[in-house]
Structures are given as C-alpha cells and as structure tokens.
C-alpha positions in Angstrom: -30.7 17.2 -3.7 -28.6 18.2 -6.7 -26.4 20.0 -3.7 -25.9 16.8 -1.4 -25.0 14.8 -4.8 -22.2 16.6 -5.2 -20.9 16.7 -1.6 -21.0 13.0 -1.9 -19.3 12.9 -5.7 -16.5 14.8 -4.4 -16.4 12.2 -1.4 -16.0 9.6 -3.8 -13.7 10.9 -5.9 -12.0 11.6 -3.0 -11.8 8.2 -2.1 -9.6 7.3 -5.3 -7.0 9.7 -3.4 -7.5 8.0 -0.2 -6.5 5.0 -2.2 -3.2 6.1 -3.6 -2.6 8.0 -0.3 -3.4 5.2 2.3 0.0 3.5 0.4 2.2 6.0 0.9 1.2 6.7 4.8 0.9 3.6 5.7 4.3 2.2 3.7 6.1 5.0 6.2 4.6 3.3 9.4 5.6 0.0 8.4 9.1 -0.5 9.8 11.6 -3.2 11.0 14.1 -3.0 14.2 17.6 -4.4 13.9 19.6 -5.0 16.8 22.6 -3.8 17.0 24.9 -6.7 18.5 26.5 -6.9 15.4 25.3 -4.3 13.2 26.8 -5.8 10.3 24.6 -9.0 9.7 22.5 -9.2 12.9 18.7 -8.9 12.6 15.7 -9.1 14.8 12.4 -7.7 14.9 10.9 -5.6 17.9 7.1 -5.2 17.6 5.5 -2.1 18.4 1.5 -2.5 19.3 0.7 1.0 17.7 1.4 0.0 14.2 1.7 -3.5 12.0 4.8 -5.6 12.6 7.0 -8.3 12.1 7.0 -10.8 15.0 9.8 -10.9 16.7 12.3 -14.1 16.3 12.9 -16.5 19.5 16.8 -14.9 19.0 19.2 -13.3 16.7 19.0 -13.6 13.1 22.5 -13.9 11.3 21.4 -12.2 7.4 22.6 -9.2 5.9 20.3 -5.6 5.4 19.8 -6.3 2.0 18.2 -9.5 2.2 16.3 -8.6 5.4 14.6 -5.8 3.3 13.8 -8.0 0.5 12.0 -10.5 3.0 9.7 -7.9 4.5 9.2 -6.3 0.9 7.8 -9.8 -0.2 5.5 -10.0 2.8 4.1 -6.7 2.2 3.8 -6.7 -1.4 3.5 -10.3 -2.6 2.0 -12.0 0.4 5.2 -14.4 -0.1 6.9 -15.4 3.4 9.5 -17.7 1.2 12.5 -15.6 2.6 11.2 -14.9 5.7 11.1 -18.5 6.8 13.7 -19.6 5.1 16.3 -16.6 6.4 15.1 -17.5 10.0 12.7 -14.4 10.7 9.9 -15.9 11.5 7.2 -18.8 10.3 4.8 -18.7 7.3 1.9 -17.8 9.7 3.8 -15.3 11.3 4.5 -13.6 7.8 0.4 -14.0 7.1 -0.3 -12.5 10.2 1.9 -9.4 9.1 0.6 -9.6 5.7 -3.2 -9.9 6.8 -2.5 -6.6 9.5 -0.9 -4.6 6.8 -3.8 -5.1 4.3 -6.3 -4.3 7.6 -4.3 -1.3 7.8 -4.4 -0.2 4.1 -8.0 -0.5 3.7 -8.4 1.1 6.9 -6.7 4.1 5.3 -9.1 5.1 3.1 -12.0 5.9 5.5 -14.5 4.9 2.8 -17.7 5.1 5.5 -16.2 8.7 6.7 -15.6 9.7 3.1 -19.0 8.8 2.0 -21.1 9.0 4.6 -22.4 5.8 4.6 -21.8 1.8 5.8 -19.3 0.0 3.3 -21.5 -2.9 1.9 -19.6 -6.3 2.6 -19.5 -7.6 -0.8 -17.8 -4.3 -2.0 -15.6 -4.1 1.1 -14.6 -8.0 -0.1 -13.7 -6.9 -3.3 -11.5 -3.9 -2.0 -9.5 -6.2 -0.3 -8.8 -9.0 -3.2 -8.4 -5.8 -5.7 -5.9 -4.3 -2.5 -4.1 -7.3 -2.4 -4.0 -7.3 -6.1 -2.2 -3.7 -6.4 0.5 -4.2 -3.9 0.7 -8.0 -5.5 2.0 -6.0 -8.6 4.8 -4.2 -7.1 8.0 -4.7 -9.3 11.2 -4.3 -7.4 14.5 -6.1 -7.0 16.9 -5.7 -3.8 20.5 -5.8 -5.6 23.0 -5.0 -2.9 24.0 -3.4 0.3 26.8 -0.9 1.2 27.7 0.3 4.2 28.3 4.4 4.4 30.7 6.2 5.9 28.9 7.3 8.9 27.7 3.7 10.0 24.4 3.3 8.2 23.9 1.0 5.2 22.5 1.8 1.4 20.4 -0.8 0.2 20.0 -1.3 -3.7 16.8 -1.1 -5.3 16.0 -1.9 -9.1 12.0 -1.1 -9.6 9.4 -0.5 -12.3 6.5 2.1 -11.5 3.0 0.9 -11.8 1.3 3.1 -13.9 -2.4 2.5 -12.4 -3.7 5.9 -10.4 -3.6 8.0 -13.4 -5.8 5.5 -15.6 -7.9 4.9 -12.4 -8.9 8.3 -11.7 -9.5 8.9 -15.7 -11.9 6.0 -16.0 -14.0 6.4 -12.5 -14.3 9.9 -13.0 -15.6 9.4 -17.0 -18.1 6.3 -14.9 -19.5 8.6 -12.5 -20.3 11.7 -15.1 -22.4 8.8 -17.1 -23.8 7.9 -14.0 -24.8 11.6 -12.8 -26.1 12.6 -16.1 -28.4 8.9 -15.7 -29.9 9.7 -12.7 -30.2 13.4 -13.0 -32.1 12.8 -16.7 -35.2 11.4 -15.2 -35.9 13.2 -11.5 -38.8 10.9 -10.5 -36.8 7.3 -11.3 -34.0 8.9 -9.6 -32.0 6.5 -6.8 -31.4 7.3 -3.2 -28.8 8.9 -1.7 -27.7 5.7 -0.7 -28.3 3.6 -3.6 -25.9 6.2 -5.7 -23.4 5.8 -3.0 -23.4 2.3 -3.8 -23.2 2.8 -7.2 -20.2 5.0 -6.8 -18.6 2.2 -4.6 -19.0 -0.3 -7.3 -18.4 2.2 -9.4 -14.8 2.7 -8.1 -14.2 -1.7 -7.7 -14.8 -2.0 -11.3 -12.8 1.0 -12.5 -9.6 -0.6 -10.4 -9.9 -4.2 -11.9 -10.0 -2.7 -15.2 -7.1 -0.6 -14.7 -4.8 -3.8 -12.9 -6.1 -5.8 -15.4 -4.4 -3.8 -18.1 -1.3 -2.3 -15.9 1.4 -1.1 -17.5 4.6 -0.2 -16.3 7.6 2.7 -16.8 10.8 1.9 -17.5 13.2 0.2 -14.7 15.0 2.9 -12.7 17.0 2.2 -9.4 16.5 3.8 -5.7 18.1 3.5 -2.5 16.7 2.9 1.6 19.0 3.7 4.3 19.1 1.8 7.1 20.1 3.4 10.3 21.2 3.4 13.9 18.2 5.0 16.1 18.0 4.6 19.4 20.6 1.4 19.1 18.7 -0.3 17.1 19.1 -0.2 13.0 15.7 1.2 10.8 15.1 1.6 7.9 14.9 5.5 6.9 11.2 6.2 6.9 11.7 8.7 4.5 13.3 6.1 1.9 10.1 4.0 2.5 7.7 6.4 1.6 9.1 7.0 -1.1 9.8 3.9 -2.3 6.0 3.1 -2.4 6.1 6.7 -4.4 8.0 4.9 -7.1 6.4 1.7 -6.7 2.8 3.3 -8.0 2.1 6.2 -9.8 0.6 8.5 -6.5 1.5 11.6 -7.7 -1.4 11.9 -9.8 -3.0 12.8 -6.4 -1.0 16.0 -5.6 -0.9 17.4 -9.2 
C-alpha cells in the first residue's frame, strides 16, 4: 500500500511540473503566419488543424509586427480580443474561439488522468481551468517596438515582469501533501482509498495554486526580444523566442533545477 502511495505522490507532484511545463510546450506550438506581399506591414493568419490558431482574415491585414504580436499575446494571455478586432484580424468570437482552444490545449498538457492514474473529477477539472485562465491572465508584458534586421527578419520589443508563482506553488503543495500522508498513514484502519487520496491530492494541488496567484508577486521589469522571420514565404515568429518568452513570463525553471 505504502508502495503504491508513493508511486501516486510522485505522480502528483509531478503534475505541478506538468503545470509549468504544459506553458512552455505549448507557448512554442502557438504560432502566427504572415504573408509576405508586403513584408513590411502585411499580416494574415493561416490556420494549421494540428495545433491552436488564429482564424484567418477574409484578406490582408495592413498592421505592423509589433502590434500584430501584441494582439495575439492579449488573446492568449488576457482573453482580451480588443486589438484583434480593432486592427482587422479577426472578430471577438473568433479571438474566444482561439482563446478557449489554447486553454483546451494547456490543460490538455498536463495529462492529469495519465499522471495519476485516475478520472479528473469535473468540479476539480472546473477549477483547473478558471485557476489556468487566472495564471496566464497574470502575464505582465508590454510590446514597445519593432526593428527590422539586417538580414530581412524583424526584432520585436518586449518589456515584461516574471511571475514568481511555481516556486511558492511547489513549496506549499509539497508541505500540503507531507500533512496529508503523515494523516492518513497515522491511523491504518481510517485510512482513504487509493482513489479518495488521489482526490485529495487534486484538491490538494487547486488550493495550493489559488493561494499562490492570490499572493503573486513579481521580479523586477527586464526586456526580451521575438524574431519574426521569413519561412517558407511566409513571416513567423521564431519559436525559439516564444518559448522563451513564456520562460520569462513565469518562473518554470523551478522545474529543471
């Protein structure tokens, strides 16, 4: 028993990594395709089925890199199509849509019934999502400018603050789920299911996240760049730059140290 236990704790800490990962992954599938009629200011978006995208306009967008990457980092992050409609992109429903399949695709990420062996109860997957939508609703960033480079591709400007919340989040659940083992290993004969401490260790995890947004902090403002670049005649952003972007949006590194 005491062996299966901690099969399943390492699962669910595991799951707090899945967490933090799932952002990074998924941020580097996330992509938009310019065309390159005039690769100075014109935009569209070509979707690709295998991964979320931004529908594609009825025809060619006239708005420069810098605020096309701030429109699509406000659907991601904030939920907040403002810019999208208004630069022309698309329409508020189309921006939800995007928003709605990126947040499918982040909670997809962390593989919490593969992790743990078990069927996500609803309520706690419903609280996943609103405490999901909450993290990447606390991104801080600021698109400043855009510069083209000598070789053709363009520098975009990015003024951000990390999100200190993985490193608190992983000290709390982990300090939760010793009280909780040392509770149900006290007293063998009241002692839960396998299932019922799986719960436990899902709630376990919701609560410890709310705390920690609740009381985010944040580092200091620093400033980061994304190339965007001709592939294939069309303009992307690097995917590279991306991922690592989300890296400095939210402290993730506390999963690889």
């Amino acid at each position: 028993m005491k062996i299966k236990f901690l099969k399943k704790y390492a699962a669910a800490v595991m799951a707090v990594s899945v967490l933090s990962m799932g952002l990074v992954s998924n941020a580097a599938e996330s992509s938009a395709a310019v065309r390159t009629d005039n690769p100075n200011t014109s935009v569209q978006k070509v979707h690709d089925d295998s991964q979320p995208g931004m529908p594609a306009p009825t025809e060619i967008v006239i708005v420069s890199y810098d605020q096309y990457l701030s429109a699509l980092l406000d659907v991601y992050y904030r939920n907040d199509s403002r810019a999208f409609v208004a630069l022309g992109l698309g329409t508020a429903e189309e921006a939800t849509a995007f928003y709605n399949e990126i947040l499918d695709t982040e909670l997809l990420s962390m593989e919490l019934e593969s992790f743990l062996g078990m069927e996500c109860p609803e309520e706690i997957e419903n609280d996943f999502r609103a405490l999901m939508m909450q993290l990447l609703g606390g991104a801080r960033y600021a698109v400043t400018g855009c510069e083209q480079q000598p070789d053709g591709s363009y520098e975009v400007t990015i003024i951000y603050e990390k999100m200190i919340v993985f490193n608190p989040l992983m000290e709390l659940y982990m300090a939760i789920v010793t009280d909780l083992s040392q509770t149900w290993f006290a007293d063998y004969a009241s002692m839960p299911s396998e299932e019922d401490m799986m719960v436990q260790l899902l709630a376990a995890l919701c609560s410890s996240l709310r705390v920690c947004l609740d009381n985010v902090t944040y580092a200091e403002p620093a400033i980061t760049t994304v190339s965007i670049e001709l592939q294939d005649g069309t303009y992307l952003p690097n995917m590279s730059d991306i991922a690592n972007l989300e890296s400095l949006l939210f402290d993730t590194n506390i999963v690889f140290e």
